[in-house]
C-alpha positions in Angstrom: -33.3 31.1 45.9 -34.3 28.0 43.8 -33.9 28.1 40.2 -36.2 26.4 37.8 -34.8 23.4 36.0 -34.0 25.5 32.6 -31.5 27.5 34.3 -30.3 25.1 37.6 -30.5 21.5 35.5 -32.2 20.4 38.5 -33.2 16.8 39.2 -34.9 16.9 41.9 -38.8 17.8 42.7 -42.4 16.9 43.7 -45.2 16.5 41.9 -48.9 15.9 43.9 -51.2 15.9 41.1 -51.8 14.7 37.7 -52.6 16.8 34.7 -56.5 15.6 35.2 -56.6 16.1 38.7 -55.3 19.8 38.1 -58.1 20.0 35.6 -60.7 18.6 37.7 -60.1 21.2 40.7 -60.0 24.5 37.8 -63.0 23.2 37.0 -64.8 22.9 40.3 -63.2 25.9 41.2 -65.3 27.5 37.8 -68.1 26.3 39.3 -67.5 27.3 42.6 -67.3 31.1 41.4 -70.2 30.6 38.7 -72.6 29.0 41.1 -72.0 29.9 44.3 -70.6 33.3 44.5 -69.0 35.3 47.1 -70.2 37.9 49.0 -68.5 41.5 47.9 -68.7 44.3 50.7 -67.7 46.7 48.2 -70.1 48.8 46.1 -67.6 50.3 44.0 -66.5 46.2 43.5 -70.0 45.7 42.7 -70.4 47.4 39.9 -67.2 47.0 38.5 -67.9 43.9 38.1 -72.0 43.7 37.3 -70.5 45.8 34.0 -67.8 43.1 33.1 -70.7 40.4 33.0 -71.1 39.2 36.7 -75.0 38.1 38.0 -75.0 40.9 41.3 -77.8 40.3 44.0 -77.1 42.8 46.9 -73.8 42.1 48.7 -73.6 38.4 46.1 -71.7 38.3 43.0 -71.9 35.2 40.9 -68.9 35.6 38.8 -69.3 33.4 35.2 -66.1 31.3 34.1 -65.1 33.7 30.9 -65.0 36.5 33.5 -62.7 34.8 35.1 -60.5 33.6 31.9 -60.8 37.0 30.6 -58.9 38.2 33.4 -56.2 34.9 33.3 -55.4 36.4 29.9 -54.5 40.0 30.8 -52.6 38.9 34.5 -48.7 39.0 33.8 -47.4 35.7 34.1 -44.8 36.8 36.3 -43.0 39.8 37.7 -39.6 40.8 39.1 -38.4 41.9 42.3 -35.5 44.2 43.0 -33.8 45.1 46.0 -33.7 48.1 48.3 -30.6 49.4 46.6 -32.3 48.6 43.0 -30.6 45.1 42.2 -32.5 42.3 40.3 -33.2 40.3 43.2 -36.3 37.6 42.6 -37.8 36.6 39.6 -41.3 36.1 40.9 -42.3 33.0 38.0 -42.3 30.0 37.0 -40.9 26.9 39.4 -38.6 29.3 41.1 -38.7 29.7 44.9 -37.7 32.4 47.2 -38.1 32.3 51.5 -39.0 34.6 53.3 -39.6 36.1 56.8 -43.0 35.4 59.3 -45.0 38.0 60.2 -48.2 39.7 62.4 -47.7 38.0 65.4 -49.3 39.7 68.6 -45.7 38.6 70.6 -42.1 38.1 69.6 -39.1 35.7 71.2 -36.6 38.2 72.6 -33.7 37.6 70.2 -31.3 38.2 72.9 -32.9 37.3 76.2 -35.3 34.2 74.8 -38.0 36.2 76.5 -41.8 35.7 75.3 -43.1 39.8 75.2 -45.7 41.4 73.4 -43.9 42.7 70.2 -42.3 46.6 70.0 -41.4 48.0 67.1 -37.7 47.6 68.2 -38.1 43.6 67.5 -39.5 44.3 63.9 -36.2 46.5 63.1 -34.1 43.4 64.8 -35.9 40.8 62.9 -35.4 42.8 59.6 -31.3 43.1 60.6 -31.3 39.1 61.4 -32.9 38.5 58.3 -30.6 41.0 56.3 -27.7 39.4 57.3 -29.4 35.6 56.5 -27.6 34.1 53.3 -30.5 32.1 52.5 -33.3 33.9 53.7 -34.3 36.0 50.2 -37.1 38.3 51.6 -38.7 39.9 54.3 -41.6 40.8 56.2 -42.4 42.7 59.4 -41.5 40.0 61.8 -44.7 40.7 64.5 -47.6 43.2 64.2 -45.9 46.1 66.8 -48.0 46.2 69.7 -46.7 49.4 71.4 -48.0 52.0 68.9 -52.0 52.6 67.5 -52.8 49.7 65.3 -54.6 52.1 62.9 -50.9 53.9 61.8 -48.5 50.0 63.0 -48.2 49.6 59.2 -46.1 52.8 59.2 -44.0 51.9 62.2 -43.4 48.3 60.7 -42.4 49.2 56.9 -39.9 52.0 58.5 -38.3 49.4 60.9 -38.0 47.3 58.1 -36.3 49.2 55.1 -33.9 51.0 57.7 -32.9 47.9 58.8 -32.6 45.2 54.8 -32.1 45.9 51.5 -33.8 42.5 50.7 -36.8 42.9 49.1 -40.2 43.6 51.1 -43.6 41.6 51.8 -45.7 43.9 53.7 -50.2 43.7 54.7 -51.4 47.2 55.5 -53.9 47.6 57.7 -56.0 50.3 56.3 -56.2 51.7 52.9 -55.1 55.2 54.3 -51.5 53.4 55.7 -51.7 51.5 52.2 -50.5 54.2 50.1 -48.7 55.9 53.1 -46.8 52.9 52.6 -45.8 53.3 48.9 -45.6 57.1 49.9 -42.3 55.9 51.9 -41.8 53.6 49.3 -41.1 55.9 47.2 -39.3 58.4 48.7 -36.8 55.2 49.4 -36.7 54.1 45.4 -36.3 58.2 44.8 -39.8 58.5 43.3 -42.9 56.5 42.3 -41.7 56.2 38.5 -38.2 54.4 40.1 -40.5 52.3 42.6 -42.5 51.0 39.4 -40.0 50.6 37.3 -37.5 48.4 40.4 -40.3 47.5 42.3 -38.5 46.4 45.8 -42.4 45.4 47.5 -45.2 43.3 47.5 -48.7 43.9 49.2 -50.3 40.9 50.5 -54.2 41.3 50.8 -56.1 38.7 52.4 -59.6 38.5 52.4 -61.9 36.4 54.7 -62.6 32.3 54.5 -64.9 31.6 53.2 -65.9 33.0 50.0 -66.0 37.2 51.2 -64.0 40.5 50.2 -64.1 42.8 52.4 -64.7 46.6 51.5 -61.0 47.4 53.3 -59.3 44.4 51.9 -60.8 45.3 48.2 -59.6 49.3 48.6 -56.4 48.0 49.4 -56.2 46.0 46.7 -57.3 48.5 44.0 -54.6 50.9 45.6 -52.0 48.1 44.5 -53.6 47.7 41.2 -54.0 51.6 40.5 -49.9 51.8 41.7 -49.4 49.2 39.1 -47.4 47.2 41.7 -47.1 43.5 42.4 -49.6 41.8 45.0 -49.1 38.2 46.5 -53.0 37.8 47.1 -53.7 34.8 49.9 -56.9 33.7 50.9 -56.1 31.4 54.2 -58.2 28.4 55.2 -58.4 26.5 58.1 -59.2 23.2 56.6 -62.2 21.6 58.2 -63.3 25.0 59.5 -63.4 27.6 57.3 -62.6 25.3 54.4 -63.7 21.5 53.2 -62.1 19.2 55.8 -60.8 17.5 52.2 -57.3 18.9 51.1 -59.2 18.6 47.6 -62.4 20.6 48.7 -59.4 23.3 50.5 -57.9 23.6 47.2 -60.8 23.8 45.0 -62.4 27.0 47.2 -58.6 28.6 48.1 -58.2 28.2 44.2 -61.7 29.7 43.9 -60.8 32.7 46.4 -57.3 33.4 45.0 -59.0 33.8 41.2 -61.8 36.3 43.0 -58.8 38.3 44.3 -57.2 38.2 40.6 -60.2 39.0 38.9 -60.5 42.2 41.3 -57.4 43.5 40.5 -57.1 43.0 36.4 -60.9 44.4 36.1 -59.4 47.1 37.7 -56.5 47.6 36.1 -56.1 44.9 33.6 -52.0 44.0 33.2 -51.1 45.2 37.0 -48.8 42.3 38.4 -50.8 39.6 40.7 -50.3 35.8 41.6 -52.4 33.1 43.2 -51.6 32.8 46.4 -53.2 30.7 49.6 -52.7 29.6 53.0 -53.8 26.2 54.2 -53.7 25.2 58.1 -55.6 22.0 59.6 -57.9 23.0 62.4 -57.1 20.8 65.0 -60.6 19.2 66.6 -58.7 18.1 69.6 -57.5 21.6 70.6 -60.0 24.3 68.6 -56.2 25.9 67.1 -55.1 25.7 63.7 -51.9 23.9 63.0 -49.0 25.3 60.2 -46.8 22.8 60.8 -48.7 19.9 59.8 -48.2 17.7 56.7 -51.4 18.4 55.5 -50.5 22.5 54.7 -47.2 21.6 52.9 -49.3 19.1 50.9 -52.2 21.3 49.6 -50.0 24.0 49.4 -48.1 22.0 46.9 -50.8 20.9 44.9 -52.5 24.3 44.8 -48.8 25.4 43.2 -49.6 23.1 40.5 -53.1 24.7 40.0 -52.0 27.8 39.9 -49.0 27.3 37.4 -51.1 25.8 35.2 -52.4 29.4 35.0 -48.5 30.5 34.5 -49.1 32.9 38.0 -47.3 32.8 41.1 -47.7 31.0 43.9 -47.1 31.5 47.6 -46.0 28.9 50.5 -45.7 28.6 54.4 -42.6 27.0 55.5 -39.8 27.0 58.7 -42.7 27.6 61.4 -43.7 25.3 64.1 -46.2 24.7 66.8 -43.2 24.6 69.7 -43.1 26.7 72.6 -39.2 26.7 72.6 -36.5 25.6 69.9 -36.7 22.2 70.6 -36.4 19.3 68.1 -40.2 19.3 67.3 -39.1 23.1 66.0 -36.1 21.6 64.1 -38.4 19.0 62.4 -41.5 20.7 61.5 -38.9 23.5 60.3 -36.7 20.9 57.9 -40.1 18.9 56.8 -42.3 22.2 55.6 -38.9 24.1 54.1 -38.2 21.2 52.2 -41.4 20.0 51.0 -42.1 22.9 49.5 -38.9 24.0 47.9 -39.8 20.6 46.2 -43.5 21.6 44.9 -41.3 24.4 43.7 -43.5 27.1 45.3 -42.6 30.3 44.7 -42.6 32.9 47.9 -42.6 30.6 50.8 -42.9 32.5 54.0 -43.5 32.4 57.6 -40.0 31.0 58.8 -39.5 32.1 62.3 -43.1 31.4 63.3 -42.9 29.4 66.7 -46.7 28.8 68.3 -48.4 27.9 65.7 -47.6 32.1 64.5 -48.5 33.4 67.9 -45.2 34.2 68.2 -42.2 35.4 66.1 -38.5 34.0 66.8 -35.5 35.2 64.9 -33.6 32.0 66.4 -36.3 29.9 64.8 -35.7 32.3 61.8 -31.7 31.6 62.1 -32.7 27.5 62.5 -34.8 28.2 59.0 -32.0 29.8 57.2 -30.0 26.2 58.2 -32.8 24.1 56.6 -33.1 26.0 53.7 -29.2 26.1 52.7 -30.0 22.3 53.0 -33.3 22.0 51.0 -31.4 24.4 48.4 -28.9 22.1 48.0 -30.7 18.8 47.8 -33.5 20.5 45.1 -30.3 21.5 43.5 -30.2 17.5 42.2 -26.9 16.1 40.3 -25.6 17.8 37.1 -24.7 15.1 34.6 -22.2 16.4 32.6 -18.3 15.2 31.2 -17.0 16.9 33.3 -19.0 15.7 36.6 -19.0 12.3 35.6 -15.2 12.5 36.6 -14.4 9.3 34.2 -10.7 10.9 33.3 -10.1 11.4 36.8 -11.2 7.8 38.1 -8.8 6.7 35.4 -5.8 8.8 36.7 -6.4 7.9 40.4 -6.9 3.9 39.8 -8.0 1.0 42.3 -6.3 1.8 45.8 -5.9 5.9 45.1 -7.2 8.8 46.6 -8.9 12.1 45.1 -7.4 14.7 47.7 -4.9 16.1 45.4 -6.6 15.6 42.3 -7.2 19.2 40.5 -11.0 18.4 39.7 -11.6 18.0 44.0 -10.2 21.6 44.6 -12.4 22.7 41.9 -15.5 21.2 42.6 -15.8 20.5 46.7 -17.0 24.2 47.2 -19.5 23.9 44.9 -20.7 20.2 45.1 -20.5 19.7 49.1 -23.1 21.5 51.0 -21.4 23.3 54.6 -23.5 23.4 57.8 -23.1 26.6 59.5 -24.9 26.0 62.5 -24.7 22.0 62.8 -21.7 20.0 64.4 -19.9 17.6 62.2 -16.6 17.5 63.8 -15.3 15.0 66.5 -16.5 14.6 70.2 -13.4 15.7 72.0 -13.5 18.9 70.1 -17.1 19.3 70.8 -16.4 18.8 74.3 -13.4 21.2 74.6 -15.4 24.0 73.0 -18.2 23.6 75.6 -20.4 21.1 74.4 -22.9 23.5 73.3 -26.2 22.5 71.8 -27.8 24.2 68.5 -29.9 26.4 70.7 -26.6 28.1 72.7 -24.9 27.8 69.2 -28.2 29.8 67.1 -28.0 32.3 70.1 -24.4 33.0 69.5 -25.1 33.8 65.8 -27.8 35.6 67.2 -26.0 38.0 69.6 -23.3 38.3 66.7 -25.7 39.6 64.4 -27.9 41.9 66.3 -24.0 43.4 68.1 -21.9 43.4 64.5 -24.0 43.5 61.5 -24.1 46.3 59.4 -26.9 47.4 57.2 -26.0 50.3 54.7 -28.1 53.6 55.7 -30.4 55.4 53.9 -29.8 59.0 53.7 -30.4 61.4 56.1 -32.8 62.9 53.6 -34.9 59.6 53.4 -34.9 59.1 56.5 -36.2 62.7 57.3 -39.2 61.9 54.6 -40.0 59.0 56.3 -40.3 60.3 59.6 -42.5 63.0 57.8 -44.8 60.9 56.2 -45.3 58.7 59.8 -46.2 61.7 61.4 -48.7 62.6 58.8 -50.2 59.6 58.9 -50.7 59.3 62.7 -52.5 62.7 62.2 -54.6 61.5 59.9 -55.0 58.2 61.2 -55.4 58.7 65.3 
C-alpha cells in the first residue's frame, strides 16, 4: 500500500494537470453527457432515469449536468476494504494506492513449466496462492477467465478458486447477472452472512460497459445487483485511444470521465449512498499493428490525469500497472513493468491492477506477477519520499562520529537501516564471484525459484469444511441454472 501524505509524510508525487485543466475536462465531460448522450439498452435504466430529469429518446438518454451533480453528492467519498478473515485491509480513498492482480485472459503462463496454455481453473487457484503469498501485492483478481468450464457459470469457478486460495481482498467481473449474486451468495456464506459481508466488505465488482458512450442491459443489471447489495463497485469504462476514444489523451479523458460519471449516476439513482468510484482504462491502439498497447506511456499518463479528475470529485480511482506487451520475461517485461508501477503509484491512483499481464493481457504470468511485486516494493519505497524530522536529520550523530568516522556502530544505524534502506528480494547486489559460485542465475531462473517455492510451500489458511460444502452447493446450483 501507499499511504496519502497526511499519514506517510510523503514527498514524493506527480501531478499532470492544473487546477483549470481539471476544470476544463469536468466541464466538457458535462457537456459530453448533456449533449450527446449515451445509448442505455436497459428499459428499466430508462426510466429510472427519464423520472430523475434525463431527455430519453428510445435507446438515447441525454443526461443534464445537475443529474449528474445530484448524484456526486450522495456517492460516498470512499469506502473500506477488509480481508477474507475480516481485517481492515484497504482504505479505498483519497491519494492512497493499493496493486493488484491481472485478470480475464483467454491463456495463462504455466507457473511451473513456462508453458503458454489456454487457462484451467487450476491456474486461477495458483495465481490467487502466488499472489497471497506476495508482500506487496494488496489485492486480487481471477488471474485468466478459466477456459475449461461453460463460460455462462466461469464466474463461479473463478471466485471459488480464488477465496480458497487468499485472504487478500477480492476484484472480481461477473459475467451474467445470474453468476452476479451467485457470487455474493458465496460471498456470503464465506463472511458468515450478507449482514457480515456488508458490514466487512472483502469484494469489489467491476462492471464495464462498452466504448464508446453505451450501457449494456447485462452490464446495467449487474450493476444494480451491486448497488441493491449495498456493496462497493470499481466501475471502468476502457478506451482504446484513437479507436474507441479521441486519439487525444485529453479527448480520452474527457469521454472515459464522461462514461465513468454515467456508470455513477446508474448506481446512486438506484440506490443513492451505495459505495462506487470513477474508474477507466486507457490503452493506445496501435495503427501499425491493429492491437492495443497497456504498456505504453500514454495509458500511465491519462490514467494519471483522469486520477486527478476524479479526486476532484473526492471518488476513487482505478489504474493499470506491471503488464507488458512481451512474449517472455525479458527486459522489455522488466521495463514496461518498473515504468507503469511507478508512474502510477506517483499519480497516487488508487486500485492499480493488471500486474502479471504479459501480451498486451492475452496472457496471464504469475512470474510477471512475482517481477511486479519487485517493482512495486521499489515504487513503495521511492513514493515513500524523505521524512524531515530531528531525529532523521541525524545532526547529533554527525557530531559524535566527526570528519574521518564511520556510522556502523552508531545506535541510530541499527535503528533506522531496516526501515530507511529498501532490500531487493529478487535482484542481485552482491559480488561477482558469489554470483558465479551460486550459478550465475538470471532474474528469470531466480523468479521461477520463488515461483516453484511458492506454489510447493505456501500455506493459505482453509476455510471450513462447512464453507466450503456451501460453496460447492451454490456452483452446482448455478450450473443448473445457468447451462
Amino acid at each position: 500500500m501507499i499511504q496519502t501524505s497526511a499519514i506517510e509524510k510523503r514527498s514524493v508525487s506527480l501531478q499532470v494537470l492544473t487546477g483549470d485543466q481539471v476544470e476544463e475536462i469536468r466541464r466538457a465531460s458535462y457537456d459530453v453527457m448533456a449533449k450527446v448522450g449515451f445509448n442505455v439498452l436497459h428499459e428499466g435504466a430508462r426510466k429510472m432515469l427519464k423520472q430523475a430529469g434525463c431527455q430519453v429518446k428510445g435507446e438515447h438518454v441525454r443526461v443534464p449536468e445537475h443529474v449528474v451533480k445530484a448524484c456526486l453528492d450522495t456517492a460516498p467519498k470512499g469506502y473500506t476494504i477488509y480481508s477474507r478473515d475480516g481485517q481492515r485491509a484497504m482504505e479505498v480513498e483519497g491519494r492512497k494506492s493499493y496493486y493488484g492482480t491481472s485478470t480475464a485472459s483467454p491463456n495463462t503462463m504455466d507457473a511451473l513449466t513456462g508453458e503458454v496454455h489456454p487457462t484451467y481453473v487450476q491456474d486461477i487457484a495458483s495465481g490467487a496462492k502466488v499472489a497471497d503469498a506476495l508482500e506487496h501485492i494488496d489485492w486480487v483478481m481471477p488471474m485468466g477467465s478459466v477456459q475449461d468450464v461453460s463460460p455462462t457459470v466461469a464466474d463461479l469457478y473463478e471466485f471459488e478458486a480464488v477465496v480458497t486460495n487468499t485472504t487478500k481482498p477480492i476484484v472480481f467481473i461477473g459475467y451474467t447477472p445470474k453468476g452476479t449474486e451467485l457470487v455474493y451468495e458465496m460471498a456470503a456464506e464465506v463472511a458468515g452472512g450478507l449482514d457480515n459481508l456488508q458490514a466487512k466488505p472483502f469484494l469489489i465488482f467491476y462492471p464495464e460497459p462498452i466504448s464508446p458512450l453505451v450501457q449494456p442491459e447485462d452490464v446495467i443489471d449487474r450493476l444494480f445487483i451491486c448497488a441493491d447489495l449495498n456493496l462497493p463497485q470499481m466501475q471502468g469504462p476502457s478506451i482504446q485511444l484513437g479507436a474507441t476514444g479521441p486519439a487525444t489523451l485529453a479527448g480520452g479523458i474527457v469521454q472515459g470521465t464522461a462514461e465513468a460519471l454515467m456508470c455513477l449516476v446508474l448506481a446512486q439513482l438506484r440506490n443513492p449512498g451505495c459505495p462506487c468510484s470513477m474508474g477507466c482504462n486507457f490503452s493506445v491502439f496501435d495503427m501499425s499493428s491493429g492491437l492495443l498497447s497497456i504498456a505504453c506511456p500514454e495509458m500511465s499518463l491519462a490514467l494519471a490525469a483522469q486520477a486527478e479528475v476524479a479526486l476532484s470529485f473526492g471518488l476513487p480511482t482505478w489504474g493499470l500497472a506491471g503488464a507488458t506487451g512481451a512474449k517472455v520475461l525479458d527486459a522489455q517485461a522488466g521495463a514496461e513493468s518498473a515504468f507503469s508501477i511507478l508512474a502510477q503509484g506517483l499519480g497516487s491512483l488508487n486500485l492499480i491492477h493488471d500486474v502479471g499481464y504479459m501480451d498486451d493481457g492475452m496472457v496471464c504470468s504469475a512470474a510477471q506477477l512475482v517481477l511486479g511485486n519487485e517493482n512495486i516494493g521499489m515504487t513503495k519505497r521511492f513514493v515513500r519520499g524523505i521524512e524531515i524530522n530531528r531525529d532523521s536529520l541525524a545532526r547529533e550523530v554527525i557530531e559524535n562520529v566527526g570528519p574521518g568516522g564511520h556510522f556502523l556502530a552508531e545506535p541510530h544505524t541499527l535503528n533506522h537501516f531496516k526501515d530507511e534502506f529498501w532490500r531487493p528480494d529478487l535482484m542481485i547486489r552482491g559480488d561477482r564471484e558469489t554470483w558465479l559460485q551460486e550459478g550465475s542465475k538470471d532474474m528469470q531462473a531466480v523468479i521461477q525459484e520463488k515461483l516453484t517455492d511458492i506454489i510447493e510451500n505456501h500455506a493459505v489458511p482453509s476455510l471450513s469444511g462447512d464453507i466450503l460444502d456451501s460453496l460447492s452447493r451454490i456452483k452446482a446450483k448455478g450450473e443448473k441454472l445457468l447451462t
